[in-house]
N, C-alpha and C positions, 0 to 999 in steps of 0.2 A: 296807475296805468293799467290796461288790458290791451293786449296783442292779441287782435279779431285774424290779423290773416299776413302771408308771407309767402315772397319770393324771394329766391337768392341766390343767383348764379355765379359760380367760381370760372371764367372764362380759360383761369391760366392751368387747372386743376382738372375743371371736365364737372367736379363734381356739381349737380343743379337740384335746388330743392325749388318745387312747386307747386304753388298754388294753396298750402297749407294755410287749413282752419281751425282757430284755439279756440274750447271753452275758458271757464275758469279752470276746471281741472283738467288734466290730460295726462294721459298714459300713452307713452309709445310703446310699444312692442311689436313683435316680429321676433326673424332673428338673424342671428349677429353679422355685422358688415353691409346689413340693409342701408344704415345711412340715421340711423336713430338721435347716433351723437352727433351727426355731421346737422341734424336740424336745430340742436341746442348751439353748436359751435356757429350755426350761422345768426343764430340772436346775438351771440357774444360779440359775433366781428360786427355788426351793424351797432349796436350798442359802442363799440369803441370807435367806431367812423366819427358817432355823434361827439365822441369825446374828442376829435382833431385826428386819429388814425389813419394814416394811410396804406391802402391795399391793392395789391396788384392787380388787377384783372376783376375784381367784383363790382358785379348788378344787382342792385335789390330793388325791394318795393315793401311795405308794411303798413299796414292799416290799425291803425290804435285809436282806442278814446281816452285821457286823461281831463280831468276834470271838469266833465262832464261834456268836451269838444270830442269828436271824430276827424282825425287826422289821417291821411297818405303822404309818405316820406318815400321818394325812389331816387334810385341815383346812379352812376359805376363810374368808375376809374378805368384809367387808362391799361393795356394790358400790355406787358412787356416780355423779351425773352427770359425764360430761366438760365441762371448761373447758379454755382454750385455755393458763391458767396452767400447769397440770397437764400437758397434751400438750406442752409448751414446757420442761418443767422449768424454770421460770425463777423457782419460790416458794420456801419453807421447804421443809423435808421434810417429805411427806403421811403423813396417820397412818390410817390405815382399823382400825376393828375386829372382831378374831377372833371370827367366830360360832360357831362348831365347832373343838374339836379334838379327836382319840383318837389315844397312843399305847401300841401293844401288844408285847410282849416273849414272842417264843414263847407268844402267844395268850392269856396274860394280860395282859389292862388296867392300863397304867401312869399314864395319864393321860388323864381324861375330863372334858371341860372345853364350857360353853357361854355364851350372853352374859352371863350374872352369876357363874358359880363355875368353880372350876377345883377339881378334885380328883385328889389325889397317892395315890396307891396306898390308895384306899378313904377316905382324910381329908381335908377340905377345907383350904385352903391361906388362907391372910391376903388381901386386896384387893391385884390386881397388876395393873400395866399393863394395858389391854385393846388394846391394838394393838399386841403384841409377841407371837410364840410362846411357848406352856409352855416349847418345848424349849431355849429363848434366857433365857426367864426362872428356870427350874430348872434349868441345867445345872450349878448346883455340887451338886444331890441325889446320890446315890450311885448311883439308877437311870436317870439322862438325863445324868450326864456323859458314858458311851458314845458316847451317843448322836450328843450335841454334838461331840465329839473325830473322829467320822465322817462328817460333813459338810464337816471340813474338811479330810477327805481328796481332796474334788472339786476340780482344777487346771485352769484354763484355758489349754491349750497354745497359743493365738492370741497373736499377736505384737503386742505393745501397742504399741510405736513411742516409748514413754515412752524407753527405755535406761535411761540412768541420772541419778539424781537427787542433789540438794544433800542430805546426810544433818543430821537435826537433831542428832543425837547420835553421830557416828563413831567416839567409844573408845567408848560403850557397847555399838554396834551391834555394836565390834569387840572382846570380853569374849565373845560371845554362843556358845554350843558347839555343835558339828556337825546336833547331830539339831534347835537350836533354829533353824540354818538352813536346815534341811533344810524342815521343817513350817513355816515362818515364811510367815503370808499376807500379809506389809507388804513386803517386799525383794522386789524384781525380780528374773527370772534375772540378771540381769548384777550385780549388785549385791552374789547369793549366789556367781558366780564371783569376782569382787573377794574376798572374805573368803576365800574359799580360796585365794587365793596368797596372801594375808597371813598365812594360819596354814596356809599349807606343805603341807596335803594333798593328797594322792594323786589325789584326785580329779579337781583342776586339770589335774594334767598328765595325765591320762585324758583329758579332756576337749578340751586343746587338741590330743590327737594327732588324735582320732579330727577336728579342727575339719582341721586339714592336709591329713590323708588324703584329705577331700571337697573340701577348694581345694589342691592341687600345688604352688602358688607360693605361699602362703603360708609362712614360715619362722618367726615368731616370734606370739606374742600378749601383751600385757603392758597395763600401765594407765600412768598418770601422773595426779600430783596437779595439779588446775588450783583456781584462787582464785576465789573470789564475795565480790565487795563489802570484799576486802582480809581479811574473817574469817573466813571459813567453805572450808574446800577438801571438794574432791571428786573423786573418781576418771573421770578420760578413757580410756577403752577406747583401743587404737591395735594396729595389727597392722603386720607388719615383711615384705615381700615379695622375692623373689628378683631381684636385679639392681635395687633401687630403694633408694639410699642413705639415703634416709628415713625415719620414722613415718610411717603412715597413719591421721589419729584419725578418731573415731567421726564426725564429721558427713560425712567423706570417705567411710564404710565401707558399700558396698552393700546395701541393703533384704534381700537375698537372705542376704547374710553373716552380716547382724546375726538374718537370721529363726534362720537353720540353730544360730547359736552359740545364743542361747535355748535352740531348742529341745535343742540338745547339752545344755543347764544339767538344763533340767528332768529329759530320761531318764537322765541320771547318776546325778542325788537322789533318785528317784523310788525309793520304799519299799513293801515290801508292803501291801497297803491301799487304797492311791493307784486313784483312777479319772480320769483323762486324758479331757478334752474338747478336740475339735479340730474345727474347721470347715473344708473344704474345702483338705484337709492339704498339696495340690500350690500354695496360691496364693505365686506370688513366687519359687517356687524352681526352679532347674535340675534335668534329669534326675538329674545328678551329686550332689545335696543329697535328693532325693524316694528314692533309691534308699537310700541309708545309713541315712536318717533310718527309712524304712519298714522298713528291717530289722531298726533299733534298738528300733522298738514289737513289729514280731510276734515277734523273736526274742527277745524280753526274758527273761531268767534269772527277773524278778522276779514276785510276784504281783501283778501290776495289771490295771485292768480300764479298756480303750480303748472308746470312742465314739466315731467320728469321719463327716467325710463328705466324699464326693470324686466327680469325674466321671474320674480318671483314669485310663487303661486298666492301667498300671501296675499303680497299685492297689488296685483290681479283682479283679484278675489274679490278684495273691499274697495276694487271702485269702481262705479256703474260702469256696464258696459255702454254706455252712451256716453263713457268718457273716454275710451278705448283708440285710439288712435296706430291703427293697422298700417306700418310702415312696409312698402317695398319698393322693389328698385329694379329698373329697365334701364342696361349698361350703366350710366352713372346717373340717370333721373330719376332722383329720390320723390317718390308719391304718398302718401297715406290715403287709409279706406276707415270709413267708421263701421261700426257690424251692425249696423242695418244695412251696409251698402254689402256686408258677406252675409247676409241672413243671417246673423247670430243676436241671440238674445230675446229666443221666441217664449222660453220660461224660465228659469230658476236662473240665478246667479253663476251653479255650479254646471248646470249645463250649458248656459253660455261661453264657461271658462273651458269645457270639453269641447264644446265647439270651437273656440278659438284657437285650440292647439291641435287642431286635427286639419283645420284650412291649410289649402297650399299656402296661402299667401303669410302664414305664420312660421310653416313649416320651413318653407325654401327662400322668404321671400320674393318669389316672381311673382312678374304683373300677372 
C-alpha cells in the first residue's frame, strides 16, 4: 500500500487535516501542537473505519495505490452531541452512522453508498449494518478484498508498553506460519519475536544481533516460561549482560531497550506494502538506538512507506529535505508546506536544516 494523499475532518472536534501529500518517506515537522500527530492519528482512525469502527463526526477521503490499482476511499459519519460518557469512554461502544460512502478503483465506482443503500458495482446489496464501512462490510466481495487487506498494511511503530501478554491459546498461536506472523494485527512485537525462536528462524537471530550491536554489553537475549494462576504460562523476555552472572527479565529491562527491541521486531517483518507510522521517533531512546534504528527505516532494502515525526536534529538531518513535510495550523486547519514551497533547500543539507528552523512556519507554526 502507499497513501498519495489525505483529507480528514473531525466535525465534532474542530480539528481538520487537508489536502496532505505523502512520498514514500516523510518527515513532519514544525512545532509542537501544530497538528503533526493529529495527521498520523487521522490514518489511524480511517485505518480502523476500514476495520468496522465507528466514529462520531468524521469525513475523509484518501488516495492510495495498492497492487498496482489507484484507489479513492471517502466517507463520514453522522455527527452527534458530546456527552461526558462519550469523552470519558466509560460506555458500550458508540455506533454513529455512515452517511456517505464512495469507493473508486482507477476511476471506476465500486461502491456508492448513502443513508438507505449501498450499492456494489451498479447492484444494490441486501440491508447492512449502517454504522459500519462498505469496506469492513464487503471485504469478502472479490473487488474490496484488496482493499481491506491494504489497510492492514498500516503499523503503528509507537511502543505500547504492553510487552508481553498471557496468550489464550499458545500451541495454536504457536502452529501459526511465518507470513501469518508476520501480518498478524493481534501479536505484539515481542510476542512475534517469541515465535521466532521457537520456530528457529533466521530472523531471530538478525534481529538480536543487530539488538547487540546498539547495546555492547549486551551478550545474550532469550525468553522463559513463567506461570499465571498455576494454568496458563507465558513467555518472560530476559536479556544476559557482560560481566553479570544473571538474567535480566523484562520488568528490570529499560524503557529504551524494550522500545529499540520492538521496534527491531517490526523493521525485520516489515514487507513490501507495509506503511510505518511513528510519532516522534527519538522519544526514550539514546543517540546510540536513534542512529541504527533511523538507518534501518531510510535504508530499508524493502518497499515501505514511512510517516513519521520528530524534532531531532539527527533526523532531520539525514532525510532529504524533499521529504520534509512543514506542518502548520490556522485555528484548527492543519496544512503542511514542502521547502521548496518555504525556499529551503537551495544548498547543503546543513543549510537547509538552518533554514528550516529559522522559518516562521517552524518556528511558530503559523500560516
Amino acid at each position: 500500500m502507499r497513501i498519495k494523499r489525505l483529507s480528514f475532518i473531525n466535525h465534532r472536534t474542530g480539528w481538520n487535516v487537508y489536502d496532505i501529500k505523502f512520498n514514500k518517506a516523510n518527515l513532519l515537522v514544525g512545532a509542537s501542537g501544530v497538528g503533526k500527530t493529529q495527521i498520523l492519528h487521522a490514518i489511524e482512525t480511517i485505518s480502523s473505519i476500514s476495520r468496522g469502527n465507528s466514529f462520531n463526526g468524521i469525513e475523509w477521503s484518501v488516495n492510495f495505490t495498492h497492487e498496482g490499482k489507484s484507489y479513492e476511499w471517502s466517507g463520514s459519519f453522522e455527527t452527534s452531541e458530546d456527552d461526558y460518557q462519550e469523552i470519558l469512554n466509560i460506555t458500550e461502544e458508540h455506533r454513529y452512522q455512515v452517511i456517505k460512502e464512495q469507493l473508486e478503483c482507477d476511476g471506476r465506482v465500486v461502491i456508492k453508498r448513502d443513508e438507505n443503500n449501498i450499492v456494489l458495482e451498479d447492484k444494490p446489496t441486501v440491508k447492512l449494518d449502517s454504522h459500519r464501512s462498505s469496506i469492513f462490510l464487503l471485504k469478502e466481495e472479490e473487488n474490496v478484498k484488496s482493499v481491506s487487506a491494504a489497510f492492514n498494511r498500516i503499523i503503528n511503530f509507537n511502543f505500547s508498553g504492553s510487552g508481553i501478554g498471557i496468550f489464550a491459546d499458545t500451541d495454536k498461536i504457536s502452529k501459526m506460519e511465518i507470513d501469518e506472523i508476520k501480518q498478524s494485527n493481534v501479536l505484539e512485537p515481542l510476542h512475534k519475536l517469541f515465535f521466532l525462536k521457537t520456530k528457529r528462524l533466521p530472523e531471530y537471530n538478525d534481529i538480536v544481533e543487530n539488538f547487540i550491536e546498539i547495546f555492547p554489553l549486551v551478550v545474550d537475549v532469550d525468553f522463559e516460561m513463567g506461570h499465571f494462576l498455576r494454568e496458563r504460562t507465558f513467555p518472560v523476555l530476559k536479556i544476559k549482560e557482560k560481566g553479570v552472572d544473571s538474567w535480566i527479565y523484562q520488568p528490570n529491562i529499560s524503557s529504551g531497550m524494550l522500545r529499540t527491541l520492538t521496534q527491531l521486531v517490526i523493521l525485520e517483518l516489515a514487507v513490501d506494502g507495509d506503511v510505518i507510522l511513528k510519532d516522534e521517533f527519538e522519544n526514550g531512546l539514546g543517540i546510540n538506538c536513534i542512529d541504527k534504528l533511523a538507518d534501518g527505516i531510510l535504508d530499508s532494502d524493502k518497499d515501505i512507506q514511512v510517516i513519521m515525526t520528530s524534532h531531532h536534529p539527527y533526523i532531520i538531518n539525514n532525510i532529504g529535505y524533499n521529504d520534509w513535510k512543514v506542518v502548520t495550523r490556522a485555528g484548527s486547519d492543519v496544512h503542511i508546506h514542502t521547502a521548496a514551497e518555504l525556499n529551503i533547500g537551495e544548498k547543503s543539507k546543513h543549510d537547509a536544516f538552518m533554514q528550516l528552523i529559522n522559518t516562521k512556519a517552524y518556528k511558530t507554526g503559523e500560516e
